[in-house]
C-alpha positions in Angstrom: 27.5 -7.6 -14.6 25.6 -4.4 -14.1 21.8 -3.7 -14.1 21.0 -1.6 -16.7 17.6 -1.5 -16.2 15.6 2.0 -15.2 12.3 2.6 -13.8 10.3 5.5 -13.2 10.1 7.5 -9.8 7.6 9.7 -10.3 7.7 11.3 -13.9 11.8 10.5 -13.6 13.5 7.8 -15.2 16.0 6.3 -12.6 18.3 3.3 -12.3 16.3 0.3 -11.3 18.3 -0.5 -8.3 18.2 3.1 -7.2 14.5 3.8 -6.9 13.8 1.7 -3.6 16.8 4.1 -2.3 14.9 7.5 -3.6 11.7 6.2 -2.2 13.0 5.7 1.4 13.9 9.4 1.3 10.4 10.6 0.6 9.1 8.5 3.3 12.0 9.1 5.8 11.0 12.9 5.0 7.3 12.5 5.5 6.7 9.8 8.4 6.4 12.6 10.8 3.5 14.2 9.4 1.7 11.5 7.5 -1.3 10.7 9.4 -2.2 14.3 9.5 -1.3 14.9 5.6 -3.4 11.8 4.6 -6.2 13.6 6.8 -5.6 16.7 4.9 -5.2 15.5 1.3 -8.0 13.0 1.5 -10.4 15.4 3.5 -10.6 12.1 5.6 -11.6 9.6 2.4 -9.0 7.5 3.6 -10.5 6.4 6.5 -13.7 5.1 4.3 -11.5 3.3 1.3 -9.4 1.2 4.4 -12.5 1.0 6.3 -13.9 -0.6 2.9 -10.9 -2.7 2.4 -11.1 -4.2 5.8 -14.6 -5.3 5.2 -13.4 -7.4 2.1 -10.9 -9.2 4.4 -13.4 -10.7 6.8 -10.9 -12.6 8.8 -12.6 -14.6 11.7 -10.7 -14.9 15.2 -7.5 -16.9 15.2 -6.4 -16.4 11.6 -3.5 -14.5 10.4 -2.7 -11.6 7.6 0.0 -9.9 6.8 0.1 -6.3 6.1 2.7 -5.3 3.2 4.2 -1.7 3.5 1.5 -0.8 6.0 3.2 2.3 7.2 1.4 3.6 9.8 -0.7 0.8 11.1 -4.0 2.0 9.9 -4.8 -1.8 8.3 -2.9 -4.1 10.6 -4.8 -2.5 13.8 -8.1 -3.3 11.4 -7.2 -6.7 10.6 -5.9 -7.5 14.4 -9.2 -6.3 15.5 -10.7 -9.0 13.4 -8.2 -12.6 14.1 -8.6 -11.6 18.1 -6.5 -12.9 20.7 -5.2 -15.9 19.3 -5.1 -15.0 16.0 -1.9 -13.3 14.2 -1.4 -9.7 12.2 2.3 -9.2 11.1 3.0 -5.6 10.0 5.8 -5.0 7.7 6.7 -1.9 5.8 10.8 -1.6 4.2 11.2 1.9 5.3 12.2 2.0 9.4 11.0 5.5 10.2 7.3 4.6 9.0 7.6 1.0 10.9 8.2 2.4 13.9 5.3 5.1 13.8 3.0 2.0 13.2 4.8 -0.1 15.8 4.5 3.0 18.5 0.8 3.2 16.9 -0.5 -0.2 17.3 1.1 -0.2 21.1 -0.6 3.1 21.9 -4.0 1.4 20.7 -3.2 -1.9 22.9 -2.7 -4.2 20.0 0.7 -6.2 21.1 -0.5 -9.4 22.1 -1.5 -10.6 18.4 0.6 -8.3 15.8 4.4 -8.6 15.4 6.4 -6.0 13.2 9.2 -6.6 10.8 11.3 -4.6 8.3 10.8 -6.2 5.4 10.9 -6.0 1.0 7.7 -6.7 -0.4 9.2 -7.9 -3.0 11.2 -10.7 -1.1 8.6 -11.5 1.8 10.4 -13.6 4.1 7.9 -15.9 5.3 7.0 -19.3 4.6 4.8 -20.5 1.4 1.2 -20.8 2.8 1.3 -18.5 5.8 -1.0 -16.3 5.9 -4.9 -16.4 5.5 -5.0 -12.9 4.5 -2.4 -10.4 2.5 -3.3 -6.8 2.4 -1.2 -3.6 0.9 -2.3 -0.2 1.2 -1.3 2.9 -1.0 2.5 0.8 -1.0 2.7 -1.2 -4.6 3.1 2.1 -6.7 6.2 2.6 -4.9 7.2 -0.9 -5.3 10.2 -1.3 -8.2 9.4 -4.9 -9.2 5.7 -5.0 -8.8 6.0 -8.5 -10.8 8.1 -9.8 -8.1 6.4 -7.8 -5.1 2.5 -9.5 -6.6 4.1 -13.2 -6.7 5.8 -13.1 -3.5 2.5 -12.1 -1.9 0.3 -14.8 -3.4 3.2 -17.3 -2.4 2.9 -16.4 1.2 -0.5 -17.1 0.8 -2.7 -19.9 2.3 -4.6 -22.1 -0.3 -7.8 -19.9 -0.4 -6.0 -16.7 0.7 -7.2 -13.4 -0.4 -4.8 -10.7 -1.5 -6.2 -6.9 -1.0 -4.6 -4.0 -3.1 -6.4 -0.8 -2.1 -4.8 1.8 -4.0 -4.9 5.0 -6.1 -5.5 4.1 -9.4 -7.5 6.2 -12.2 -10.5 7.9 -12.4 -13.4 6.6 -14.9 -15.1 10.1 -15.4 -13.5 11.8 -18.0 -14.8 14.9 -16.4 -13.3 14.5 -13.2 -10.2 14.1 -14.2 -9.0 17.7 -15.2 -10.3 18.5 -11.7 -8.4 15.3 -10.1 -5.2 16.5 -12.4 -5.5 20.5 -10.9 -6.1 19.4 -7.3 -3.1 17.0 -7.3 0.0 18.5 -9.0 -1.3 22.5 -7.3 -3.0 21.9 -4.1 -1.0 18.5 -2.9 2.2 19.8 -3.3 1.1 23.2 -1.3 0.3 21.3 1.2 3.3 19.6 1.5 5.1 22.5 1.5 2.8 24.3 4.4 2.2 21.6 6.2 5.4 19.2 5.9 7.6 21.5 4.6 8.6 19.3 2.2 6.5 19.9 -1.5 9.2 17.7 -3.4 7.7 14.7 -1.9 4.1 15.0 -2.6 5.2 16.4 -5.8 6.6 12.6 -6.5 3.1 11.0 -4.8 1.2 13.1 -7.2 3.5 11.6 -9.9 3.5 8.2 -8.7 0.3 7.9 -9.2 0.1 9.0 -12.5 2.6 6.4 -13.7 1.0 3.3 -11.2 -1.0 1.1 -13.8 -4.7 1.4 -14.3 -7.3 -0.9 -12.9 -7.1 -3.5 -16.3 -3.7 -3.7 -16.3 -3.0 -3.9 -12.4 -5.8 -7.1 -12.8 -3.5 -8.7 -15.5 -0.7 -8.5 -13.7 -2.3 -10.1 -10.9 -3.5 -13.2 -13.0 0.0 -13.5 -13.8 1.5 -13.6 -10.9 -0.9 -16.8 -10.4 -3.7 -15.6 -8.4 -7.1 -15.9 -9.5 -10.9 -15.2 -9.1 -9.2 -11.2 -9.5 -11.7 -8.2 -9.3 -11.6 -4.8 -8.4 -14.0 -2.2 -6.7 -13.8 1.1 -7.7 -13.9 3.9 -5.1 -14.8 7.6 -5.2 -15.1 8.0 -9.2 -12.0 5.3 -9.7 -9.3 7.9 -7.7 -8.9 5.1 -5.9 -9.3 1.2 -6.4 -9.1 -2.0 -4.1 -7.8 -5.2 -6.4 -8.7 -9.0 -5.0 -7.3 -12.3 -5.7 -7.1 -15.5 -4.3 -4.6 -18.3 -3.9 -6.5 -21.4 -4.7 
C-alpha cells in the first residue's frame, strides 16, 4: 500500500517519502560553501548560539554524546573537547557530502582518538537504548520529515538522566523585529546564495524551512510527548533562534 502522506519542504507541499530525497540535494549543493555561508548569513552569531549550546551540555571527561545531523562538526568538536580522551563523541549527519566535511574537519583539528562518524537517519538512530549521556542537534530537526519519530528516537538513545539539546531557528518574540527578520531572510539570504554559492534555490528553501519549523510552545510539546521531561527552552538573539532541553529520567 502507498504513502499518501505529504509534508512540506519549504513553502511546497511534497510526498512524505520524497522530502528526505529533496533535502539531500540542497545539502549536497551547499556543503562546499557552508562554513563560509553560515559566517556570512549569521554575521558570525552562530558561533555564540553553539558556543551557548555547548555550555548547557556540560559533559565531564569520559562521557559520551551523540551529535544528530551535525554537518560540519562545529558541536561534536565542542562536545569531544569536553568527554576527553577516554570519553566518546559519535558524529552522525544522513547526508554524505556534509559528513565527510565534518569528518575531514574534526581530523584537521586532531580530534580522532575519541569521536567516531556514521551516516545515519535521525529518525531511526541506530544505537542501543541508553547510550549516550548527551544528544545534541543543531539547525538539523527542521529538515527532519518525521520530527515525532526523529524526538523519540533521540530520547531512547538516551542514558537515564540524559539531556537532549535542540538549538535551532525558531521565531522571533518582538513583533517588531520580525518584518525586519522576514526582509533580511527571503532578499538578502537568497542573494547570497546566489553570489556566494551560486545556488539562491537553496537558501530560498532554508529561509522557508524556517518559517514552517514549529515555534518554541509547540517544539516543547512535542518534546513532552516524545517522553522527555524537565523540557525548557532559551531564547537567543530576540527568539531568531532557540535551544530546547529535555531529559530522559
Amino acid at each position: 500500500m502507498s504513502d499518501t502522506r505529504s509534508t512540506d519542504f519549504g513553502y511546497e507541499r511534497v510526498p512524505w517519502n520524497e522530502k528526505s530525497r529533496r533535502v539531500r540535494g540542497v545539502f549536497d549543493s551547499v556543503a562546499s560553501n557552508y562554513d563560509l555561508m553560515n559566517d556570512l548569513m549569521s554575521g558570525g552569531l552562530h558561533r555564540l548560539w553553539k558556543q551557548f549550546t555547548l555550555s548547557l551540555a556540560n559533559l565531564r571527561p569520559g562521557q559520551r554524546a551523540l551529535d544528530v545531523a551535525g554537518g560540519t562538526g562545529d558541536l561534536a568538536a565542542g562536545l569531544a573537547r569536553q568527554v576527553g580522551d577516554r570519553g566518546l563523541v559519535v558524529l552522525t549527519d544522513i547526508n554524505a557530502a556534509m559528513l565527510t566535511r565534518g569528518r575531514d574537519r574534526l581530523i584537521n583539528e586532531g580530534l580522532v582518538s575519541n569521536v567516531r562518524v556514521a551516516q545515519v537517519n535521525a529518525e531511526k538512530l541506530p544505537f542501543a537504548d541508553s547510550t549516550f549521556d548527551c544528544v545534541t542537534i543543531g539547525f538539523g530537526l527542521r529538515n527532519v520529515t518525521d520530527k515525532p519519530a526523529a524526538l523519540a528516537s533521540m530520547r531512547r538513545v538516551l542514558k537515564p538522566g540524559g539531556q537532549l539539546l535542540i538549538l535551532e531557528f525558531s521565531h522571533p518574540t518582538s513583533a517588531a523585529l520580525r518584518p525586519l527578520y522576514d526582509a533580511y531572510s527571503f532578499r538578502v539570504l537568497p542573494l547570497l546564495g546566489k553570489l556566494v554559492a551560486g545556488d539562491e534555490a537553496s537558501y530560498r528553501y532554508l529561509a522557508e524551512s524556517i518559517r514552517m519549523h514549529p515555534d518554541q510552545e509547540t517544539l516543547l510539546g512535542m518534546m513532552r510527548d516524545a517522553g522527555l521531561e524537565g523540557c525548557r527552552y532559551h531564547n537567543l538573539t530576540g527568539g531568531i533562534v532557540a535551544v530546547h532541553r529535555g531529559y530522559r529520567y
